[in-house]
N, C-alpha and C positions, 0 to 999 in steps of 0.2 A: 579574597579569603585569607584572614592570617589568624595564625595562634601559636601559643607559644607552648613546648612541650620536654621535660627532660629525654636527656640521648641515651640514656640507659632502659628507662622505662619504654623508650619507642624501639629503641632496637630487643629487647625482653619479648616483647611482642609478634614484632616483624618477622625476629629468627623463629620464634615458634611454630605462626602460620607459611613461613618461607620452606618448607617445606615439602607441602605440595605444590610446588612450582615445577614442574618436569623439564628434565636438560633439552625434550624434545618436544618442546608445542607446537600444533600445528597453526594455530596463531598467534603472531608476533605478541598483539594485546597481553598475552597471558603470559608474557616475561614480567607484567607490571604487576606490583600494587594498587587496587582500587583505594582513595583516599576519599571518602566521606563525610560532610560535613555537617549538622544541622545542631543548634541551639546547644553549643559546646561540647556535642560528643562527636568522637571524630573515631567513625567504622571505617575498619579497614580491613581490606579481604583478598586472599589470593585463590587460584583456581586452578583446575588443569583439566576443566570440563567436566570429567567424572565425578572428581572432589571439591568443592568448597569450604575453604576455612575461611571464619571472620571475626575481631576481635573487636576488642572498643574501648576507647579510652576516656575519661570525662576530663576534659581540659578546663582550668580553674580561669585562662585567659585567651580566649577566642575569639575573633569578630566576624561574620558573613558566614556563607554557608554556599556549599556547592560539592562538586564532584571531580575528580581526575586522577589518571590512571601513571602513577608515578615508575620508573625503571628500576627493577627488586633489585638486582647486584651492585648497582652504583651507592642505593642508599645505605644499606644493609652497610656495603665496604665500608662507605663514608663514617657511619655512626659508629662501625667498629673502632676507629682509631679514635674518638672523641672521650677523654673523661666522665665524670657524671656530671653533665653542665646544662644550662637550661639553652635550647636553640629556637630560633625562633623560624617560623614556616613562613614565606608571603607566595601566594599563588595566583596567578593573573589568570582567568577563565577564559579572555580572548586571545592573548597568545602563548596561553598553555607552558611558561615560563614559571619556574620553582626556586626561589631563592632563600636559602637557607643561612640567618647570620648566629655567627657565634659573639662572643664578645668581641675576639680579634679577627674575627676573619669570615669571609663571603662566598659564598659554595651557588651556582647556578647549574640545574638540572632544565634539560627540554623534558616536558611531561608530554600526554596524550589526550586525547579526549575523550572522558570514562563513560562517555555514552555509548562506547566500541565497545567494552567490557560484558563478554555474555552474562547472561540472566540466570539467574539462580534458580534451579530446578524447583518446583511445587508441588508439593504433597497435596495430594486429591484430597476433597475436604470428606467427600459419600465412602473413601475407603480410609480414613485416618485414623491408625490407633495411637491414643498416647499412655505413656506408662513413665512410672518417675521411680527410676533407679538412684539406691545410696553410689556414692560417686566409688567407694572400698568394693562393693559387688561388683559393679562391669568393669572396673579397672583388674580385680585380682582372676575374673572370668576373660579378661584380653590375654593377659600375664601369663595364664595358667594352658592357655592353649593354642596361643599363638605361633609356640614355634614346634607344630604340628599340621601347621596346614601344607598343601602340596603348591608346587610349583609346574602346574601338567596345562600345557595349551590345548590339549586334545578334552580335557573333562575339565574347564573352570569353575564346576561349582565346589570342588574339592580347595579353590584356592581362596579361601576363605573361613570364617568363624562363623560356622553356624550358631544362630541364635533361636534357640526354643522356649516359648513363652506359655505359660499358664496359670491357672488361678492357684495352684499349688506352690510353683518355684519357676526358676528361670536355668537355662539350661545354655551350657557352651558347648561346642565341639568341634573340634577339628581333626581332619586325619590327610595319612600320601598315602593310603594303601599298607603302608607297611607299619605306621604306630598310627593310634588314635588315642585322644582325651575327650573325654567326659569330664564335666566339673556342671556342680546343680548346687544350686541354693536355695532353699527352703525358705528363707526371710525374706523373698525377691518375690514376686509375683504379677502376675497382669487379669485385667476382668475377664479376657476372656482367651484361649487356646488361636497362637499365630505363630507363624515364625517366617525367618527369612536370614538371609547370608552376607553379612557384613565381608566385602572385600578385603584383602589384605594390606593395601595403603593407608584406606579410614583408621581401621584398626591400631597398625602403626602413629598415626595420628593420635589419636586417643590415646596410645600407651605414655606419650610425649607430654600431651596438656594435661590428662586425668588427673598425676600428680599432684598437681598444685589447687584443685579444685576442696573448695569442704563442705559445699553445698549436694543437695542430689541434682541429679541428670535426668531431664526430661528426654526421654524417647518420643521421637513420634514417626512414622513410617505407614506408607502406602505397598502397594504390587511392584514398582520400581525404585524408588526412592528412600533416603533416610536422613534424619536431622538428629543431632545432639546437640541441646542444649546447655551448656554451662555459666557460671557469672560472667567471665570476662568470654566466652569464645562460642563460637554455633558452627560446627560440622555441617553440610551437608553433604550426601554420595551417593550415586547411584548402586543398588544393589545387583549384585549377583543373580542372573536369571538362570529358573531351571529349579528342579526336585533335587535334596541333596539325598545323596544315599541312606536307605535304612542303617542307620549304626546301632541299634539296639540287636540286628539279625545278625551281628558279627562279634559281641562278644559272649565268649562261652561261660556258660552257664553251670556245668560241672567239672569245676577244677579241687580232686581229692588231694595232689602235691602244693603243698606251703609251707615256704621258704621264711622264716622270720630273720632279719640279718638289719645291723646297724648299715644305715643310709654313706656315711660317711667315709665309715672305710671301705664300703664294697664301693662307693663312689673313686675315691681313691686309687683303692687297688686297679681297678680297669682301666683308667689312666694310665697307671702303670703298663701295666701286660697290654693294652691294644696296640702302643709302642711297638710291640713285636708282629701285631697281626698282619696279613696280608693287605698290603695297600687296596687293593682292587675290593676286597669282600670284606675286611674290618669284621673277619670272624673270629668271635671269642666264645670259646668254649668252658658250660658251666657243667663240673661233675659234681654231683649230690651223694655224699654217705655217710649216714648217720646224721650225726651234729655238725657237720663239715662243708665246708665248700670250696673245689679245689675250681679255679679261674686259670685258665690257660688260653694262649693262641702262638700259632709259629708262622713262618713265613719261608717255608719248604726252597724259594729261588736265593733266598741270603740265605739259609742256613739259619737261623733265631729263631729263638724259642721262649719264652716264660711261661711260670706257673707259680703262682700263690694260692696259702690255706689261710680262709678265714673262717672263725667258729659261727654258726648259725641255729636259729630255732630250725629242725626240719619232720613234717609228717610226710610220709611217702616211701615208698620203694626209692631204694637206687635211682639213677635218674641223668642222662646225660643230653644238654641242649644247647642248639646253635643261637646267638645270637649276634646282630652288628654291632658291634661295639658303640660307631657314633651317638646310634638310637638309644641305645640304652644306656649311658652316659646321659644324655640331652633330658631322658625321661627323668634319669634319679637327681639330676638338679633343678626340675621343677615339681618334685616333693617337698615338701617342707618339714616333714616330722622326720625324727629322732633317728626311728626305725622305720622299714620298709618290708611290705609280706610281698612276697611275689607267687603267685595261686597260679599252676599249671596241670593240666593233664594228660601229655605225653607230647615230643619232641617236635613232635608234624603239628600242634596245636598251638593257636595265639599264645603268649603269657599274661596276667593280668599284674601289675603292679598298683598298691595301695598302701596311702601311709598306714601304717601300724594305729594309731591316734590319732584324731584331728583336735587343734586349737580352738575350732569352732565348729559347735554341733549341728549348725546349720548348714555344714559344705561338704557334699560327694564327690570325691576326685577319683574318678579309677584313669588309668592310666594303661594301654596294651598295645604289646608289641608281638609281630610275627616271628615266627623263629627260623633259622638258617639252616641249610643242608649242611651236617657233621660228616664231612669226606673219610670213614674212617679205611 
């Protein structure tokens, strides 16, 4: 098997899927690249058992055809320090020898035997659904609620993006108990009512290649499994088992206090002031009066203290609430509009946060966060 391929275009690749390679496999095999050959396109795929990624490249000078499971860190190094130059592949299938020439110079790799290389999970054909999402919809539905899901080994269906499917829209969510997103799109849809819970690795994956993608993404998914298909790349992952929690039972439904306040400086400003909050509880306190919003937190063992006014739209009573700083920080930079209303009704109750206007008439983003005990 040889063919000839550039080092930028193969390392482009390589680092994309080198990714799910875990620093911990339980089998050696899976520190490699599988390298596949036939009739010039040359797949190549890495795994870590849960996840498989796979790419593909159409090589314009190839000859033979075969398989072998190449060592990810050596070549990855290798191609990193190489210009953009064309190198050439020879691979010997009986003694598993990898010889790579440059113009000036000869690089020998021991490879493996890619018939070790576990098998790619299979999507049941009697429970297969597929559904072909624009590549801007699941990539700005990873984006938008990804870094919301929890990190909890006691409940892992929390650690993941749930993905809710219908003939109306397509639905994300993710929560840790203490903030949850909702994001739904309207121009997304599937024939018929499913869902299931995209792990937090895949996802991550996806948030990596989506970009570069301008085609749509076919879905396809059984009871365990899931595949995304792209031009150059194919996902696949085991899914999250288990029922994810009712999230429609936890946000509230009558919130009479709303906050209308520019995104930016109230962004800002809490940067500022969490500075002084207590390290341990990253409690920042919002007081409401009138058109006002006064943002405080101290830190009672140093001695420090802040407090900033900024003007806001406000309906409601008076009104004072604890919130973590981090969370609600993390929440207002994955808003994207101008302004932000934040809809509460009373201190012991979730908040809901929502952009003021959306850019696109087709996207629900609520955004809620629990609020903190005010030690006062």
């Amino acid at each position: 098997m040889k063919f000839v391929v550039s080092s930028m275009e193969l390392l482009g690749h390589l680092q994309a899927i080198s990714r799910v390679i875990s620093t911990k496999n339980t089998l050696p095999i899976l520190d490699n690249f599988l390298f596949s050959m036939e009739d010039g396109l040359l797949e190549i795929t890495a795994s870590d058992l849960e996840s498989t990624l796979i790419t593909q490249i159409q090589l314009e000078n190839a000859d033979g055809s075969g398989i072998i499971a190449v060592p990810a860190r050596i070549l990855t190094d290798t191609l990193k320090e190489f210009p953009d130059i064309p190198l050439t592949f020879e691979i010997n299938s009986d003694s598993l020898m990898i010889v790579i020439q440059s113009e000036n110079g000869k690089f020998s790799i021991m490879g493996q035997n890619g018939a070790e290389f576990p098998q790619m999970p299979v999507i049941k054909d009697d429970q297969r659904q597929l559904v072909e999402i624009e590549q801007e919809v699941l990539l700005t539905g990873i984006n938008k609620s990804f870094f919301a899901t929890a990190d909890d080994e006691l409940r892992p269906v929390m650690n993941g993006v749930f993905m809710e499917l219908s003939p109306d829209d397509i639905t994300f969510v993710a929560s840790d108990a203490h903030k949850l997103v909702r994001y739904k799109r309207t121009d997304a849809s599937a024939e018929r009512a499913s869902s299931f819970i995209l792990p937090k690795k895949p996802a991550s994956l996806l948030k990596n290649i989506l970009p570069r993608e301008e085609n749509k993404v076919v879905l396809e998914f059984d009871d365990r499994n899931a595949s995304f298909t792209l031009t150059n790349y194919k996902l696949v992952c085991r899914l999250v088992e288990g029922n994810y929690p009712s999230y429609d039972s936890v946000i509230p439904t009558d919130n009479p206090y709303k906050m209308t306040i520019d995104r930016l400086a109230f962004y800002n400003t809490l940067k500022r002031v969490s500075v002084f909050s207590n390290q341990a509880s990253n409690l920042v306190k919002l007081s409401l009066t009138g058109n006002q919003l006064n943002i405080s937190a101290q830190d009672i063992d140093f001695s420090i203290s802040a407090n900033e006014r900024l003007s806001c739209q406000y309906e409601g009573e008076e009104m004072e609430i604890g919130f973590k700083s981090t969370f609600l920080i993390e929440i207002l930079a994955n808003l994207s509009s101008p302004d932000v209303v934040l809809e509460m009704s009373d201190p012991t109750r979730a908040g809901i946060l929502l952009p003021s206007e959306t850019e696109n008439k087709n996207e629900d983003t609520l955004m809620l966060l629990m609020p903190m005990m005010i030690n006062t």
